[in-house]
LUMTIGU-964230 format. One record per residue (C-alpha): residue in three letters; x negated, y negated, z negated. Coordinates in steps of 0.02 Angstrom, whole numbers, plus 50000, padded with zeros to 5 digits. Layout:
alaXYZ
...
This chain:
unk479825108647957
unk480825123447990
unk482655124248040
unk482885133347850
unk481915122047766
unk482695108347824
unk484385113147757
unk483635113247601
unk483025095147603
unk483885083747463
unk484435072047599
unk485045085647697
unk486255094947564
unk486935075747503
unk487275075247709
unk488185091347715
unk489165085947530
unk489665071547580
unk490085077047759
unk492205079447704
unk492305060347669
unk491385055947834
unk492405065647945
unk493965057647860
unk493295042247886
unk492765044348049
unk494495046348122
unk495255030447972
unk496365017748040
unk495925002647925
unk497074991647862
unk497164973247942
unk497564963347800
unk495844972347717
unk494704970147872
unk495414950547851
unk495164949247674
unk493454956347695
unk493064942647818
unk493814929747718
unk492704934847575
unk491004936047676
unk491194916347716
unk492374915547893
unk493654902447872
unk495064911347978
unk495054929448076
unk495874937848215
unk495674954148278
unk496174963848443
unk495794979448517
unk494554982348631
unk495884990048768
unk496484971148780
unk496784964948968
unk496034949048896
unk494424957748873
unk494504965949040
unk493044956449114
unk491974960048982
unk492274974748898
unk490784984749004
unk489494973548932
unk490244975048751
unk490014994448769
unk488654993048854
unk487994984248683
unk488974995048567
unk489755009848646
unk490685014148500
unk491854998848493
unk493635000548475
unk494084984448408
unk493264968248416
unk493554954148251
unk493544937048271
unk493214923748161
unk492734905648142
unk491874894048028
unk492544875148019
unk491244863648029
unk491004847847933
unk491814832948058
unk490844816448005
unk489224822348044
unk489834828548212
unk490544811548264
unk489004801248217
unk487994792648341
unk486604801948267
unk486304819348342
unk484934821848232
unk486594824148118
unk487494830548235
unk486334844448272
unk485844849948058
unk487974851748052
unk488074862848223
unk486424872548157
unk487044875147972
unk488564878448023
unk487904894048163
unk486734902448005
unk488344902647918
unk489094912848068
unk487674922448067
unk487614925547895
unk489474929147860
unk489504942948033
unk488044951747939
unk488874954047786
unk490464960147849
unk489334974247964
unk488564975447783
unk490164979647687
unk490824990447858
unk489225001147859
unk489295004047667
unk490935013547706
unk490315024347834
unk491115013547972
unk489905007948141
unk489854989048168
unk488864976648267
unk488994958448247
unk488764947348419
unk487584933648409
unk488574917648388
unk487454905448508
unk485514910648516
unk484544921548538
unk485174929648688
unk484614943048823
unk483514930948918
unk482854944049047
unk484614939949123
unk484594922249138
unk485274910049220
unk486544924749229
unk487644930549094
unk486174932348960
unk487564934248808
unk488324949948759
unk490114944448713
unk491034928948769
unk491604921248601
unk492974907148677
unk493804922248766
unk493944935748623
unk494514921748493
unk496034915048601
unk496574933948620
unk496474933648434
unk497454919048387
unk496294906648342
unk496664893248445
unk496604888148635
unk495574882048759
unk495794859648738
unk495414852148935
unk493534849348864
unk493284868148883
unk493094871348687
unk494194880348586
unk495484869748466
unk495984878048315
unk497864874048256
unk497234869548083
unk495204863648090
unk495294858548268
unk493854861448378
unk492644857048229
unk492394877148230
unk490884888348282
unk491314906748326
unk490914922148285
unk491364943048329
unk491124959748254
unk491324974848362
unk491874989448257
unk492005006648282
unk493785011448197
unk495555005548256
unk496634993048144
unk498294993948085
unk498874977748160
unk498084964748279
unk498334946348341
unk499024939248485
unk498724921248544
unk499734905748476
unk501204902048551
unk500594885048589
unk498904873748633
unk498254862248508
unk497534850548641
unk498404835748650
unk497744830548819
unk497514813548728
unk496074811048869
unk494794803648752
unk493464818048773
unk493554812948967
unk493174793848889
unk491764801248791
unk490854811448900
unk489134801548972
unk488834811949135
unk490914812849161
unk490904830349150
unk492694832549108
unk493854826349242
unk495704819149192
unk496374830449310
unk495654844749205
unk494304848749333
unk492564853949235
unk490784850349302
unk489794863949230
unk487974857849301
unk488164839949240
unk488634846149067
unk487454859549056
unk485944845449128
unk486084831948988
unk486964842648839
unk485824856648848
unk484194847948902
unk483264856848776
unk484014873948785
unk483644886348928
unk483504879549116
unk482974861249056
unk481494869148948
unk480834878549107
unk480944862949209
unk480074852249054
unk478634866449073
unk478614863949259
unk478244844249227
unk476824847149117
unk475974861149266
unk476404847949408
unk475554832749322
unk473744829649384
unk473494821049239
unk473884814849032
unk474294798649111
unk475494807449239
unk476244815649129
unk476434800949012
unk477414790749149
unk478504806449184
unk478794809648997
unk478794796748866
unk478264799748692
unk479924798748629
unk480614813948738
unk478894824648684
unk479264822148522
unk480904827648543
unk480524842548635
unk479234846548472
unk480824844948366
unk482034855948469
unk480564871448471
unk480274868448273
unk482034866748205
unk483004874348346
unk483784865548503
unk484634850348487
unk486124846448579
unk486074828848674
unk487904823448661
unk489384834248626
unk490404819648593
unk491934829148666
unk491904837848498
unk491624821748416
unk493274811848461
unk494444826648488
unk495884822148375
unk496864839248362
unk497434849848223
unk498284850248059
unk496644844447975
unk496134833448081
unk497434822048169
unk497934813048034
unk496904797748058
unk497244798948244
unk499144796548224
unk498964780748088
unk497724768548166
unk497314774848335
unk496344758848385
unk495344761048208
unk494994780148268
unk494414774248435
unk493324759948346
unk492604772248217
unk492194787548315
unk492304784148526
unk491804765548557
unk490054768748439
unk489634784348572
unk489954776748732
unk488864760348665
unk487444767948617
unk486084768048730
unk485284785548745
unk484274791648899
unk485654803049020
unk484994817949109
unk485584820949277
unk485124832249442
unk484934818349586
unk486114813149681
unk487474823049584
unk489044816149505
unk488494812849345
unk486984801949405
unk488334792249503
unk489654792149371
unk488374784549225
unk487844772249339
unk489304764949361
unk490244769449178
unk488824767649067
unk487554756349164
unk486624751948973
unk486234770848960
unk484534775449054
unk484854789349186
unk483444800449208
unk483314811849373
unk482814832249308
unk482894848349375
unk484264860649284
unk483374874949277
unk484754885849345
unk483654894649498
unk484554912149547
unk483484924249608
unk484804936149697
unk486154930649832
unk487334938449733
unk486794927349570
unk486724913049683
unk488494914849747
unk489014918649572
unk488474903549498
unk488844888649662
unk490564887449586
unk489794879649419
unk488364869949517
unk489584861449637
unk489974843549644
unk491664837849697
unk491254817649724
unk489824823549850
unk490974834849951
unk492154818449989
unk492454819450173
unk491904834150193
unk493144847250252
unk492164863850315
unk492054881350335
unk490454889650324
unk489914907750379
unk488244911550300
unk487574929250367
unk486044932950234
unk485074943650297
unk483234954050251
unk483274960550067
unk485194956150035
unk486294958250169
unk487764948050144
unk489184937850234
unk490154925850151
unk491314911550199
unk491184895450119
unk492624884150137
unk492384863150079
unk494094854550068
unk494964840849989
unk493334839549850
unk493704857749801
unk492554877449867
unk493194891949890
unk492134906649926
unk492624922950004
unk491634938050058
unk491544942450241
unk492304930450363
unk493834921750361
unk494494906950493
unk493524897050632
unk491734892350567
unk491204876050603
unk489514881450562
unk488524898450575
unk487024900150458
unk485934916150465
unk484694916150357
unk483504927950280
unk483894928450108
unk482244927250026
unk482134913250120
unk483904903950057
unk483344908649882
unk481754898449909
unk482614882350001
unk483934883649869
unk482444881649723
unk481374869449815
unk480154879549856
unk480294879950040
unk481264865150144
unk482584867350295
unk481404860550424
unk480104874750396
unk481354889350386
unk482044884150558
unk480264884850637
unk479844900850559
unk481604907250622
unk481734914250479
unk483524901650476
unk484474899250618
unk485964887850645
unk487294888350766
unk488454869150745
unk487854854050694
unk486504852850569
unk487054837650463
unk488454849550401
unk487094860150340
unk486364844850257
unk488094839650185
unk488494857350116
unk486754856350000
unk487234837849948
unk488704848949872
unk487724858549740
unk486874852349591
């Protein structure tokens, strides 16, 4: 069709006659009690909203453009959950409340891009849990970091069990964010205070002791058993069923029970495995009541009937979880699996040994490593052990008591046990200059 023509199209001239109202609109400021009433209305339970120029959002803001380049202003908003069916023993419970609960998330961010877009204003709603971008796993494979964006907004902080504790509904909330293309009036700033009592009983209900008392937080142990059925313990389920010779291999390896579940995750959506911190938290408005009249009848009703019941506990060997249920929990069945969470960059690698390491293990242990990677990634790094706690810094910093150059192709492939120590150093494609147990001690480290 020709450029005259075209003018002359119906949809064309309803463009140009509406095109007054779209340019007004284009440059609107919208008004923050609407954009919250809006929310309110399309199912959210309480809303925030902050700009998009927020220092808080300064370590993600490139991959919300990235997403949406258009964003000026990102809305939060969360949706309380239902807390009986989260504190049951049962997951199976557990799990319809947490997936319910997300479609309503889901549901209520699509109909406020709905009612956005009808007025001629650009809006993209952030997935709330799954899917996500899985080419970038076990990376950052989500777009926007809900826990983050909703503190900003005033929703609620951070409790020491790394979830976030809304004043009123506690942390019996799922999350959800619109990015929007339009500024607001008015926008939130975080509470003035944090909801978490730092009562301690998530520590007390957590199986692989993934949340320390001292407020420490073991990613790896909680990401092993919790998500078992989600990302990195799916791959190394798959890798089972390749690696077994046999049915009856794999039988012995995986009992019915865990198939079955498995089956059930991939037809109804992955189940969690515990998220009991959730279960016994006792903050906010709504929900501390019961907490503050009979605490030994909340610990009776809601802790005591998760740390009795005996469940099968997922743990990488010889981390701290597999110790720590030994010893806390010795009528739970531990069960030794891969995590799934196999960088394949240095820089992914380095990225992610922060969240993989495992304080108890590095006891004794007080190090500094220089690791020169070499071949594809050229890289130095220091890695310092102390008092149960890494820090890692590029280039080199203090006395080593340990040199490692190693080609990193090679590291990447030790690291995912695919290649051992002994084999590198014939090959020279590793070389070590100090004593080789601490090379032995600093992989003991790292789940």
């Amino acid at each position: 069709m020709k450029v005259a023509d075209m003018k002359k199209h119906p949809t064309v001239v309803r463009y140009y006659e509406s095109s007054a109202q779209s340019a007004t609109l284009d440059n609107e400021t919208l008004d923050y009690e609407w954009i919250r009433e809006l929310c309110l209305e399309a199912g959210a339970d309480d809303v925030g909203v902050i700009s998009i120029e927020r220092s808080e959002l300064d370590d993600q803001r490139d991959d919300i453009l990235s997403a949406f380049p258009h964003a000026k202003t990102m809305i939060s908003f969360v949706a309380k959950m239902n807390r009986e069916p989260i504190r049951t023993p049962a997951r199976s419970l557990a799990n319809i409340e947490f997936h319910h609960t997300g479609d309503k998330v889901a549901e209520t961010a699509h109909h406020i891009v709905s009612a956005l877009e009808a007025r001629g204003i650009r809006a993209l709603n952030a997935a709330m849990g799954f899917p996500m971008e899985m080419d970038k796993f076990p990376g950052k494979a989500w777009v926007v970091s809900l826990k983050p964006v909703a503190v900003a907004a005033g929703l609620g902080h951070m409790g020491i069990h790394r979830n976030v504790i809304h004043p009123k509904f506690g942390n019996f909330i799922l999350l959800g964010a619109v990015m929007i293309d339009a500024r607001v009036n008015k926008e939130d700033r975080p509470i003035d205070y944090n909801p978490c009592l730092e009562c301690k009983l998530c520590v007390s209900a957590c199986p692989v002791g993934a949340i320390g008392a001292d407020g420490q937080f073991n990613f790896s142990s909680c990401a092993t058993h919790n998500y078992r059925e989600f990302m990195g313990g799916f791959g190394d389920f798959m890798e089972t069923v390749v690696d077994s010779k046999n049915f009856k291999e794999f039988r012995n390896e995986v009992p019915a029970t865990e198939t079955a579940s498995w089956w059930q995750s991939l037809s109804f959506g992955a189940n969690y495995k515990a998220a009991y911190c959730l279960s016994v938290c006792p903050a906010g408005d709504d929900v501390i009541g019961p907490f503050l009249k009979d605490r030994k009848g909340f610990l009776n009703d809601i802790l005591k009937p998760l740390q009795a019941k005996e469940e099968t506990i997922y743990v990488t060997p010889g981390s701290d979880a597999e110790a720590y249920v030994m010893k806390r929990f010795p009528h739970k069945t531990v069960k030794r699996v891969g995590n799934g969470l196999r960088p394949n960059t240095i820089r992914l690698l380095i990225t992610l040994m922060p969240h993989a390491f495992q304080p108890k293990q590095a006891t004794g242990l007080n190090s500094t490593y220089h690791f020169t990677f070499t071949g594809d990634e050229r890289r130095q790094t220091t890695f310092d052990i102390r008092d149960n706690k890494l820090q890692i810094r590029d280039g080199f910093h203090g006395k080593p008591d340990i040199r490692i150059t190693v080609d990193s192709k090679t590291w990447l492939k030790i690291v995912g046990k695919e290649k051992n120590v002994a084999a590198a150093l014939l090959t020279r494609k590793l070389r070590i200059k100090g004593n080789p147990k601490l090379l032995m001690n600093f992989e003991k480290c790292f789940a």
